[in-house]
N, C-alpha and C positions, 0 to 999 in steps of 0.2 A: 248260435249253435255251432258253426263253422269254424268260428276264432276257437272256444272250447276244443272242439276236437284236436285241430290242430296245436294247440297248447297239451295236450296229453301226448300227442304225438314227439313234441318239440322235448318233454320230461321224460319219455320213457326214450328214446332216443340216446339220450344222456346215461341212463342205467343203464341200456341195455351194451354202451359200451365196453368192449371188451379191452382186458391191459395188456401190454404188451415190455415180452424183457428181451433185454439189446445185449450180445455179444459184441467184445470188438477184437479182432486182430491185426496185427502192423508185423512189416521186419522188424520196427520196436516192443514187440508185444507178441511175438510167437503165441500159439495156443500152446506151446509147452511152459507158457509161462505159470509158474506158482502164486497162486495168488491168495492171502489169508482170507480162508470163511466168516470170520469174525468182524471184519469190515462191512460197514451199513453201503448197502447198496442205493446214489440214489437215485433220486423219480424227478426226471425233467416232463415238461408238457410237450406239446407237439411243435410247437415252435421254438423251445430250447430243443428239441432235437434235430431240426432244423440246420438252428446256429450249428451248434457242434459238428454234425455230421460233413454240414460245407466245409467246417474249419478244417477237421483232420480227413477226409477227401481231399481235400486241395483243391475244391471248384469255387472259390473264391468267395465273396456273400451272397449268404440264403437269398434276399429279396430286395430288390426297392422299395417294397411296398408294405416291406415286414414293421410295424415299431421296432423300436432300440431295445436289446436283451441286456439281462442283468447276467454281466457275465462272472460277478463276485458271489453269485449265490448256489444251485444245485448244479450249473455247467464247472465253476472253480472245483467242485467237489470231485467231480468226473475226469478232470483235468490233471487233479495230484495223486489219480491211482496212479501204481508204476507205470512206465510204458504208454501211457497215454497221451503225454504233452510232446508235440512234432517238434526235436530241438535243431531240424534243420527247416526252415519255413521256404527254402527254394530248392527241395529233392523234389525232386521228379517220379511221381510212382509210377513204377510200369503199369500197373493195374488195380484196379474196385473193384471187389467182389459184394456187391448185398445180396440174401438170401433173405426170403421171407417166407416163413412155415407156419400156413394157418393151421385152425383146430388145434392146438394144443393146451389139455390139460394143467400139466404142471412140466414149466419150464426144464426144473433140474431133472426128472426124467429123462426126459429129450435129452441133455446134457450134460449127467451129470460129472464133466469130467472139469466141467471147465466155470468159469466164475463168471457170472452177469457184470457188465462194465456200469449197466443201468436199467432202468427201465422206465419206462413213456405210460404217463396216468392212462391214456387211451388212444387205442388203434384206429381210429376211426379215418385220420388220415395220413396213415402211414404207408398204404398204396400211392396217393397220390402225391407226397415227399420224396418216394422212390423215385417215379415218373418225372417227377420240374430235376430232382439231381440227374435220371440216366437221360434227359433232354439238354440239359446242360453242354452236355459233349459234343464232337461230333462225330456225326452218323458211320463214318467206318472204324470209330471205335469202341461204337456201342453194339455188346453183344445182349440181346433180349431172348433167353429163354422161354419155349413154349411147347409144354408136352405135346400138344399135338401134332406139330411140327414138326420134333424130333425126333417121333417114336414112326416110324414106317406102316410098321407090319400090322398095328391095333390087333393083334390075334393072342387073346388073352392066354391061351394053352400055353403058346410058346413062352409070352414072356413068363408064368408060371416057372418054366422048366430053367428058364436063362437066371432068373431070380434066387432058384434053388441050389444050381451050382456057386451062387455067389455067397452064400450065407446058408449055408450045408446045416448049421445048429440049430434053423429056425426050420419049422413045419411049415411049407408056403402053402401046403395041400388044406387049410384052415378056411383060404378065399375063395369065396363063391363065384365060379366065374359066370355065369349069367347077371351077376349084378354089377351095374355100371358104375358102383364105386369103388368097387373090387377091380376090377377091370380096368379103372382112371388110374387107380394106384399103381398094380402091377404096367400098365403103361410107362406113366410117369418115372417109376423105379430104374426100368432099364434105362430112358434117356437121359437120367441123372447117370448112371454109371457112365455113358461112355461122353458124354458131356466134357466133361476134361479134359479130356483124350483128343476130343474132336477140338475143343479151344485152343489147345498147346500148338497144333500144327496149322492151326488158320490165322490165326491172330498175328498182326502186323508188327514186329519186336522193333520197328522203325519208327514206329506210330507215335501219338501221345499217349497220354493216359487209358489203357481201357474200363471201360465201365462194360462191368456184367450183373445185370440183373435176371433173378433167377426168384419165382413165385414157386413151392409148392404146397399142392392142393388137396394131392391124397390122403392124405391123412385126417384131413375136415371132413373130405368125403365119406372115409369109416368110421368117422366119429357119426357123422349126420343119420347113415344108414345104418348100422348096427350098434351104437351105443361106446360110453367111453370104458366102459368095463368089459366091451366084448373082448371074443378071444383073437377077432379079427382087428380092431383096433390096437389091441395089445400088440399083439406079432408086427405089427404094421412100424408099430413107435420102436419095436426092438431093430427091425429092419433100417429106418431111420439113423438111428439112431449109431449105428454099426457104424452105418454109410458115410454118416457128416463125421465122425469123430474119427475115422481111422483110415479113411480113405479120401474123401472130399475133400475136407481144410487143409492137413498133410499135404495133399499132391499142389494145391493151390500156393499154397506155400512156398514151394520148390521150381515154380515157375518165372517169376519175378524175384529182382535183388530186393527192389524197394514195393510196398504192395497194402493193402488192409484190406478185411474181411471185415463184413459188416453183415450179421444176422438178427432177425426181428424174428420171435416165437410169439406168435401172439395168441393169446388165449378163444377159447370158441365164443361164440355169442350163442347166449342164450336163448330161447324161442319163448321160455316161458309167460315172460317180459309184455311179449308183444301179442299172444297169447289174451293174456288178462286185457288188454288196452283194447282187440275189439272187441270184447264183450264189455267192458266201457262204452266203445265206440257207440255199440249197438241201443244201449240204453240211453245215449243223447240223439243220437241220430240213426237208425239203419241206413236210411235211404243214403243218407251225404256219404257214410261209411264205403255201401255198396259204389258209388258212385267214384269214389276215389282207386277203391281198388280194382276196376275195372278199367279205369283210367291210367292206373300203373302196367295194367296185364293187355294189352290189345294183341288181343288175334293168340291169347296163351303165352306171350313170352315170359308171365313170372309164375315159378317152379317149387315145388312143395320142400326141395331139398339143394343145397349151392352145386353139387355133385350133378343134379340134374340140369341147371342151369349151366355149367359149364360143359356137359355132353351133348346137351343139348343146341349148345349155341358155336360150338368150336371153342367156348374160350372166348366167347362173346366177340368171335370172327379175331381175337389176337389186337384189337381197338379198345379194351374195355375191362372194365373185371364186375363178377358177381355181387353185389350186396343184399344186404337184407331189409327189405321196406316193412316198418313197424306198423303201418297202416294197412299194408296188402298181406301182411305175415307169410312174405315170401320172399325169394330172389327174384334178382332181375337185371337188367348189364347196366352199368354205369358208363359211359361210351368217355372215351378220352381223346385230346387232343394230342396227336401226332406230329410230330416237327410243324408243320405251319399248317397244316389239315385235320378239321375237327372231325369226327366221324359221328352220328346219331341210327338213328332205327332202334327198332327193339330189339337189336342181335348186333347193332354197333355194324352192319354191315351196310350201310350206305352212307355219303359223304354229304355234311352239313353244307350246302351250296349258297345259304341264305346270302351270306354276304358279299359273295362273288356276283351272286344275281341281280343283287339292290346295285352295287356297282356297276355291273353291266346293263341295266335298267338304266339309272338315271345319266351314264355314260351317251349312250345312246339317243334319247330322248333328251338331252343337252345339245348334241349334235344336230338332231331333225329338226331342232328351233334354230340353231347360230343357222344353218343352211335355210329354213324358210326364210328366216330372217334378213339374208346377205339376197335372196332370190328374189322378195318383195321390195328392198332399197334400190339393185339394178332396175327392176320394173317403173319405180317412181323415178329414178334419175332420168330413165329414156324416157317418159313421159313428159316432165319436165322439159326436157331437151328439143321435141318434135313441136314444140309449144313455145316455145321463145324463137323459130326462124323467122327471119322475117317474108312474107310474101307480095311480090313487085307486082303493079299493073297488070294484066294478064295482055295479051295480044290485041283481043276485040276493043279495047278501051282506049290501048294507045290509036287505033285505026280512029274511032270518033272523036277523038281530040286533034 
């Protein structure tokens, strides 16, 4: 009953995959570039995007642990749009940008100014691609974006008002500000605006390569809470949408000689999916069912919507990102490894000790053996020793001889 279960889990897991389309930009590849609509865009897996992305990054090879990629098949493809093969292989970029914009409906929406370079059968590990690339670098010249972090005030009225003078054409008065994904977004919005502004002048132009990665979320979150046809989703995508096209890439642009912009739009996941699979679940097993999903949620950390899992958790403490467990049909953090520190708990907020502790265990208790051990050999040498002197006549004996 347990294999079963998990077998429908392991299938819908697979559907419920969401796909994901990849922008690129270079000083080879401005986003002003023209590019024909009539060219097949195409579709690497998540390990040809991998390859690729290390390749024109310039962080040398994906993995040692990766198999060997075909690189004459859908990567050669990606490779002979304009502007996308690197014809200097030791420029020096001043900087990576990736952006990754969950919740989204239909990519050219969101974009439609500019051409998909490709896109990735599915997202499912496309956070943690991000992650081995912006660990790759080092740590002062990786900038890691986190709304919560860089928004202060969390005072939803204000940002409302900060929001409205930036995009005067859009009604921002639509957002509900009691709602915490109204609230995530309008958040999030301001810190993406002055974002740029704040990189331009902190950022080391002495440095290597900078790596900025930048997650956002709001817009999952109004997809999640009000639907993809709301009026608040909508305005939300138009706001977006303003943002990365005519202010965001632009300014990024103008920063760096040498530079690429790297964006992943990846589509929502559907709940439906997982929906159907426990009422599967329920008819092979409740109980294992109940038991697993209680086993994902201790103490409540997994959340009926990602919006609530990430207000809930900080952003799963800035260690971790949201997912959706097909078996719990919820969120819940996925906790990551941090330069040489893992993080765990159900909010990513306390550090995996295990392997420091089994080392400092057996470290230890290796030590209080070689020391019994050195402590018992002195013992039996002096033993030994007080036992081989020889002892002479004693005084009374020499007298009666």
């Amino acid at each position: 009953m347990k294999l079963q279960l998990l077998s429908l889990s392991a299938l819908l897991s697979s559907v419920l995959a969401a796909p994901s389309t990849v922008y690129f930009f270079s000083n080879g590849r401005p986003s002003t570039t023209v590019i024909s609509s009539n060219q097949e865009t195409p579709q690497l897996n998540i390990q040809e995007t991998r390859a690729t992305l290390s390749h024109l990054l310039n962080l040398g090879h994906w993995s040692n642990n990766e198999a060997p990629i075909d690189m004459n098949g859908p990567i050669q493809q990606v490779f002979n749009q304009p502007g996308m093969s690197r014809k200097n292989l030791f420029e020096t970029l001043g900087g990576n940008l990736v952006v990754v914009v969950e919740g989204v409906k239909k990519a050219e929406e969101l974009l439609p100014s500019f051409h998909p370079s490709f896109t990735v059968d599915n997202s499912e590990g496309i956070q943690d691609l991000v992650s081995d690339l912006a660990w790759s670098v080092p740590s002062e010249d990786r900038y890691l974006f986190n709304t919560h972090e860089s928004s202060k005030s969390g005072d939803a009225l204000v940002n409302e008002h900060l929001l409205a003078e930036h995009h005067r054409n859009v009604d921002v008065t639509v957002f509900d500000l009691t709602k915490k994904a109204d609230a995530l977004f309008l958040e999030e919005s301001i810190a993406l605006g002055n974002y740029i502004e704040k990189y331009e002048k902190k950022h080391n132009k002495n440095s290597g390569s900078d790596f900025i990665r930048i997650t956002i979320k709001g817009l999952s979150a109004l997809a999640a809470e009000h639907g993809f046809d709301s009026i608040q989703y909508q305005t939300g995508q138009q706001i977006l949408k303003e943002f990365l096209q005519l202010t965001f890439i632009p300014e990024f642009e103008q920063i760096h000689k040498a530079y690429t912009t790297t964006i992943f739009v990846v589509a929502p996941v559907t709940r439906q999916g997982s929906e159907m699979f426990a009422s599967e679940a329920a008819a092979l097993d409740q109980r294992t069912h109940n038991n697993m999903k209680r086993a994902l949620a201790p103490g409540g950390s997994c959340f009926a919507t990602e919006a609530d899992c990430q207000t809930n958790t900080n952003g799963c403490n800035e260690h971790g990102t949201c997912v959706l467990s097909a078996a719990a049909n919820c969120y819940h953090c996925k906790c990551m490894k941090v330069n040489t520190t893992q993080y765990g708990g159900a909010t990513c907020d306390k550090i995996d000790v295990s392997i420091q502790f089994h080392l400092f265990f057996w470290l230890v208790l290796g030590l209080v053996l070689t020391v019994a051990m050195a402590v018992g050999m002195i013992l039996q040498m002096g033993n030994q020793s007080q036992g081989g002197v020889p002892v002479g006549p004693t005084r009374a004996q020499l007298k009666r001889d």
